[in-house]
BAMI-831154 format. One record per residue (C-alpha): residue number from 1; residue in one letter; chain; y, z, x. Coordinates in nm, 2 decimals. Example, Ala and Ser with C-alpha at 12.3 -4.5 7.8 and 13.67 -1.06 7.14 Angstrom:
residues 2
   i aa ch      Y      Z      X
   1  A  A  -0.45   0.78   1.23
   2  S  A  -0.11   0.71   1.37
END
This chain:
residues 267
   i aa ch      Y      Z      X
   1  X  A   0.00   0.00   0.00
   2  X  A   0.37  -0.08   0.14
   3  X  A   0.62   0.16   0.00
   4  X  A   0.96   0.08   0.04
   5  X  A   1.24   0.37   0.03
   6  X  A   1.61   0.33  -0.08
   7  X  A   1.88   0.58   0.06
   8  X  A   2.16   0.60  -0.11
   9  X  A   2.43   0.82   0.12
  10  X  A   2.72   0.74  -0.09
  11  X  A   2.64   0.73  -0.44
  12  X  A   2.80   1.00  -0.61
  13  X  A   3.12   0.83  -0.46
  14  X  A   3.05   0.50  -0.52
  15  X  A   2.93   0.54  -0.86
  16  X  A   3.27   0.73  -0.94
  17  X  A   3.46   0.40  -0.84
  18  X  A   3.32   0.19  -1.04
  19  X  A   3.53   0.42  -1.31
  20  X  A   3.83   0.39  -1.18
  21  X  A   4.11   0.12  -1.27
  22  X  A   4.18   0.04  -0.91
  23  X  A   3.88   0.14  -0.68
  24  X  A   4.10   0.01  -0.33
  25  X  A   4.36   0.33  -0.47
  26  X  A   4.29   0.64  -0.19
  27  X  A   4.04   0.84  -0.32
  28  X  A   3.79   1.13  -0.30
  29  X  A   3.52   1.39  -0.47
  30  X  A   3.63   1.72  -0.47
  31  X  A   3.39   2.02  -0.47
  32  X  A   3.46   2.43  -0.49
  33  X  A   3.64   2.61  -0.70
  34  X  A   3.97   2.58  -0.76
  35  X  A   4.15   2.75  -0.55
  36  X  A   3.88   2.66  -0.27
  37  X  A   3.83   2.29  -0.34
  38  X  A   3.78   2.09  -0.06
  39  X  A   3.73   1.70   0.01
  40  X  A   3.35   1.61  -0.07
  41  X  A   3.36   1.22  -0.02
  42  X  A   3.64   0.97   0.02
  43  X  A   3.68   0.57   0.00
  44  X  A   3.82   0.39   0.28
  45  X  A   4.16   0.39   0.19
  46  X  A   4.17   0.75   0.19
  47  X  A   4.01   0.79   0.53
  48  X  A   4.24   0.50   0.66
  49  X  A   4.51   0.78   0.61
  50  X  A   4.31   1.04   0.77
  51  X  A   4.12   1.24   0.48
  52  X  A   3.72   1.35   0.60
  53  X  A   3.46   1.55   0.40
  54  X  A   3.53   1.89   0.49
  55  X  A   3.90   1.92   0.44
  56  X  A   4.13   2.13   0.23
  57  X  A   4.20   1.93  -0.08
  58  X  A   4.62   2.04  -0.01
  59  X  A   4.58   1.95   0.35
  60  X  A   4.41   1.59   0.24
  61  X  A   4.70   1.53   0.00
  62  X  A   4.99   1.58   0.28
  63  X  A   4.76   1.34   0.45
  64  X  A   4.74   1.05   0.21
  65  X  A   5.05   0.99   0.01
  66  X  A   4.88   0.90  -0.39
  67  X  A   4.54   1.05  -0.32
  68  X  A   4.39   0.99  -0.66
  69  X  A   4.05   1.29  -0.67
  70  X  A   3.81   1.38  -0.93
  71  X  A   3.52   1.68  -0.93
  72  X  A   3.20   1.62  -0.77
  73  X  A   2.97   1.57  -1.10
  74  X  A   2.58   1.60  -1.00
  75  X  A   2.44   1.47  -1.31
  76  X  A   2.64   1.16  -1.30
  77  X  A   2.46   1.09  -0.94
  78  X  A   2.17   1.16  -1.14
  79  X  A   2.27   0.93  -1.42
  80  X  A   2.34   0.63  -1.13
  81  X  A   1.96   0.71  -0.98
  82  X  A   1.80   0.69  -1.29
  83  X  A   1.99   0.32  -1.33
  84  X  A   1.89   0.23  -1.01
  85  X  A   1.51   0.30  -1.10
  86  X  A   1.51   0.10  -1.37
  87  X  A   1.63  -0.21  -1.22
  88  X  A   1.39  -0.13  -0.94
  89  X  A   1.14  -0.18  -1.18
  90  X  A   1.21  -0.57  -1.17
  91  X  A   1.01  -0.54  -0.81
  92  X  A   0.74  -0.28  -0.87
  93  X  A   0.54  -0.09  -1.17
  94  X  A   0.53   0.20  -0.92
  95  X  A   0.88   0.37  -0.90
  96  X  A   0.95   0.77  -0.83
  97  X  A   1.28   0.97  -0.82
  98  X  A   1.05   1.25  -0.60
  99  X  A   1.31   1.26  -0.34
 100  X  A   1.70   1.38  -0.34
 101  X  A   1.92   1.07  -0.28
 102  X  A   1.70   0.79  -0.29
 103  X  A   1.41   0.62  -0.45
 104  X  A   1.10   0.49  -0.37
 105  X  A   0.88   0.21  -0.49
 106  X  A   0.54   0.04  -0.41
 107  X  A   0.55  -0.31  -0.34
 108  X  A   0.25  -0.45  -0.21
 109  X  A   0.12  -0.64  -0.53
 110  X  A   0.49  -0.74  -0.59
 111  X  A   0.46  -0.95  -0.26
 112  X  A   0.26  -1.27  -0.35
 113  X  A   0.49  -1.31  -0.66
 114  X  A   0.82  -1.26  -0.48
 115  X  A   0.80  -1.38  -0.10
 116  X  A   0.71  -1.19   0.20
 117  X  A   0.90  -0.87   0.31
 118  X  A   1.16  -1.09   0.48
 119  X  A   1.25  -1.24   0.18
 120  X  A   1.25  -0.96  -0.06
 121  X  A   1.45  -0.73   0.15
 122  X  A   1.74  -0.97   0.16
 123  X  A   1.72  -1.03  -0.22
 124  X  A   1.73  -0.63  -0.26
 125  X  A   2.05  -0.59  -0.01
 126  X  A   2.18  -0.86  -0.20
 127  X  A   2.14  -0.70  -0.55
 128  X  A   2.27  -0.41  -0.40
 129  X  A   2.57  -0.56  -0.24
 130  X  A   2.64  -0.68  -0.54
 131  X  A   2.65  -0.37  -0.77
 132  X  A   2.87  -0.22  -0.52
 133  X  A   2.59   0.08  -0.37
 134  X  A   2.53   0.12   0.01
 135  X  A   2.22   0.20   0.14
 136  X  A   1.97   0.21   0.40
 137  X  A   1.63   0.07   0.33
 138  X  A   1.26   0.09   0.55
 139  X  A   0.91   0.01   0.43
 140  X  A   0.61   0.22   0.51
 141  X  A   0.21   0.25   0.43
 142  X  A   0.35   0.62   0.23
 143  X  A   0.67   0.69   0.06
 144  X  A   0.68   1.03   0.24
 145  X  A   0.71   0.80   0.53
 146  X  A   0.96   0.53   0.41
 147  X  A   1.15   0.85   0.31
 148  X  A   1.18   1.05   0.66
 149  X  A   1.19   0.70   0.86
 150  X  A   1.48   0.64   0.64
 151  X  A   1.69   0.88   0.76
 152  X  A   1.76   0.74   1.15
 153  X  A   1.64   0.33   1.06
 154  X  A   1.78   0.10   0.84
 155  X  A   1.52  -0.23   0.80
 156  X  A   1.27  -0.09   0.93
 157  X  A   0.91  -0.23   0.87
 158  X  A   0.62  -0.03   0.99
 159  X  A   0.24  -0.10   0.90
 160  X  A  -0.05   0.14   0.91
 161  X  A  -0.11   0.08   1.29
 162  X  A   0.24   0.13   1.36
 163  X  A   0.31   0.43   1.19
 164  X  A   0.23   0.74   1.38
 165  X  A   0.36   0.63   1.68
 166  X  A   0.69   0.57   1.51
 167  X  A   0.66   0.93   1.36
 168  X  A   0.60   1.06   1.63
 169  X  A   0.94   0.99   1.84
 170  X  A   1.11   1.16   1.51
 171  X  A   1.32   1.44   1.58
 172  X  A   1.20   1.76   1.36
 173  X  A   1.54   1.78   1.23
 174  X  A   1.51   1.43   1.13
 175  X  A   1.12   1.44   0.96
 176  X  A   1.18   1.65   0.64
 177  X  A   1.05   1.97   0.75
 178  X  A   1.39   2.17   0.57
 179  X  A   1.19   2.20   0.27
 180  X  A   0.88   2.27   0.36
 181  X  A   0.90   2.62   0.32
 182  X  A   1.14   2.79   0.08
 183  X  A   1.11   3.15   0.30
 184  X  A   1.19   3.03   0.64
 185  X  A   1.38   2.80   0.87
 186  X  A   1.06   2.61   0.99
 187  X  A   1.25   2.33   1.19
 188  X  A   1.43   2.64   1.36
 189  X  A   1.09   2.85   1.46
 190  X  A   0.92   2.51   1.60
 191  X  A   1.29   2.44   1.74
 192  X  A   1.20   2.82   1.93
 193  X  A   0.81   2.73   2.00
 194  X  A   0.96   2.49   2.22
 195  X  A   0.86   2.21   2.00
 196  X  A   1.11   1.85   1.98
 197  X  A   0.98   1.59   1.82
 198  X  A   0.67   1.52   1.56
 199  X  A   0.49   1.37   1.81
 200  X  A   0.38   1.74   1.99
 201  X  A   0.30   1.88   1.65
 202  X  A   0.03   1.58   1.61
 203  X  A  -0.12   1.65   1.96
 204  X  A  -0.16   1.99   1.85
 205  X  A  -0.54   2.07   1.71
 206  X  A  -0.51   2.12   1.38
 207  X  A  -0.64   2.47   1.32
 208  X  A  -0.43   2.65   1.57
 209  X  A  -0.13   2.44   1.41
 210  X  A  -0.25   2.58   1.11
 211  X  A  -0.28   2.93   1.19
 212  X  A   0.05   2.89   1.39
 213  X  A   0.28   2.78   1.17
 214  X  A   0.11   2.77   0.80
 215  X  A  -0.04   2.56   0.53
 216  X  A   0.22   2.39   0.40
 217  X  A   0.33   2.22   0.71
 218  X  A   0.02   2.09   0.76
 219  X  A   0.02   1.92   0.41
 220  X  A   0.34   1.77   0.51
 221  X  A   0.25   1.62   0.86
 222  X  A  -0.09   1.52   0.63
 223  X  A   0.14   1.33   0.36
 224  X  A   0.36   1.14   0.61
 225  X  A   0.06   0.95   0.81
 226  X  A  -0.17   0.92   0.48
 227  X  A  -0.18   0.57   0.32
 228  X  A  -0.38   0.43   0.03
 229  X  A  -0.31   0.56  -0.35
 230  X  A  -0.05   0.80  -0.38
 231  X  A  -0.13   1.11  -0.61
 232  X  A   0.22   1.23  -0.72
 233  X  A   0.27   0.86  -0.86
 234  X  A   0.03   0.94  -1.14
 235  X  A   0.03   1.34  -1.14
 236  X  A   0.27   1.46  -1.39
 237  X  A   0.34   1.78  -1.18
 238  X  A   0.53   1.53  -0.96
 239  X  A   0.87   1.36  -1.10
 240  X  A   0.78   0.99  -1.08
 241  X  A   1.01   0.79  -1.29
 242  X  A   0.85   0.62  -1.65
 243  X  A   0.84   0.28  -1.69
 244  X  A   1.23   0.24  -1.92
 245  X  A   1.17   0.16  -2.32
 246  X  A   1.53  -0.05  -2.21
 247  X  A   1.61  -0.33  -2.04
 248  X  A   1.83  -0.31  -1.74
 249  X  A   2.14  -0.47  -1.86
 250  X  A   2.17  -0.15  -2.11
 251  X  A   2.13   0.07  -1.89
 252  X  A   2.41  -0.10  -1.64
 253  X  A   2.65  -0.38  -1.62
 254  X  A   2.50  -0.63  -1.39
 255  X  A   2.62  -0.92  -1.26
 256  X  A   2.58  -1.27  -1.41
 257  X  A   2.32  -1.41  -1.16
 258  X  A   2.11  -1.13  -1.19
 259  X  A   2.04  -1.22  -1.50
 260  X  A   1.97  -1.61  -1.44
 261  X  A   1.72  -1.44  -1.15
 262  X  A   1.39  -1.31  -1.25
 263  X  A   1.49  -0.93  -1.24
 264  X  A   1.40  -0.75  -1.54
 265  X  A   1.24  -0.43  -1.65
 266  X  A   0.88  -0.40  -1.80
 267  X  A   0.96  -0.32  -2.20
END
């Protein structure tokens, strides 16, 4: 199975532009409370005038004369990755919502209908590019994979004889280990074992790994090299997206030659 894995970095931004009458205006998402709030995101026109993530939202406006703002609203990024599922449906029966920020979606069977990789992953930048949403986008044999790959490659293609190797040269910050474990810093105590990179936790034996450092980091190191079927697609403990009762075009406004192409979502 080839899994590809969508990033989306600024979404919540770019979604809240496609809102606004003039989206080239300076901008940015505000977060905190009031009397707190500080700069969560800005468009280009804002950081042309100096305004970063981070900064006081006064301090930002005596930066950029006009900064337009609005509040940082998590379920409309929610809203704009649900959207984004269903027109990944026009590609794949197979699409999950399982990981913050992005999607993922299994493509194999999808290939012989439209192209090889090459081919589709210029028709989804495209599609992308023309909705208006950056992102970063890798294929792997395992969306746990895709999804950690994602975070230091963009158009990346790695097969099942490739992959390991490619894991391994992962930096532990980089790999997906912050939530592994709710009660502890896990990328901090391997950071203190003297451990770098993935590829020293897979030269480790497994048991002493496991007794080391626990169960549930050995599920994940297990999840990023497996490949075949994979069970949170079809296990409804996991959130994998449903095929949409809708099709795409009422779910967001697309552009014309989408809808001369052969996208379209499974009814």
């Amino acid at each position: 199975m080839r899994w590809v894995c969508l990033l989306f970095p600024r979404l919540a931004l770019e979604g809240a532009l496609r809102r606004r009458p003039d989206p080239e205006a300076p901008f940015a998402l505000i977060d905190g409370p009031p009397p707190r709030q500080c700069i969560r995101a800005a468009n280009r026109a804002a950081r042309d005038q100096g305004v970063r993530p981070g900064q006081a939202l006064g301090f930002a406006e005596a930066l950029c004369d006009g900064l337009e703002t609005a509040p940082f609203d998590a379920e409309s990024v929610e809203r704009w990755r649900r959207r984004l599922a269903a027109w990944a449906y026009g590609f794949s029966a197979q699409v999950s919502l399982h990981y913050p920020h992005a999607l993922v979606f299994e493509i194999a069977s999808s290939l012989a209908l439209l192209g090889p990789w090459p081919r589709l992953e210029a028709r989804l930048r495209a599609e992308l590019g023309e909705l208006g949403f950056s992102h970063r986008l890798v294929i792997a044999p395992n969306p746990a994979a895709a999804r950690v790959l994602v975070n230091v490659h963009d158009g990346l293609a790695v097969d099942e004889s490739e992959l390991e190797s490619v894991l391994a040269s992962l930096r532990l910050d980089r790999a997906g280990l912050a939530s592994v474990d709710a009660d502890r810093d896990i990328v901090q105590t391997l950071t203190r074992s003297g451990f770098q990179r993935l590829g020293e936790l897979f030269a480790l034996p497994r048991s002493a790994l496991a007794r080391r450092f626990g169960g549930r980091l050995m599920r994940h190191l297990g999840e990023l090299r497996e490949s075949g079927r994979w069970r949170w697609i079809t296990t409804a403990r996991r959130r994998a997206f449903p095929a949409p009762s809708r099709s795409i075009s009422q779910c967001m406004p697309l552009p014309a030659w989408l809808f001369r192409s052969s996208v379209c979502c499974r009814n």
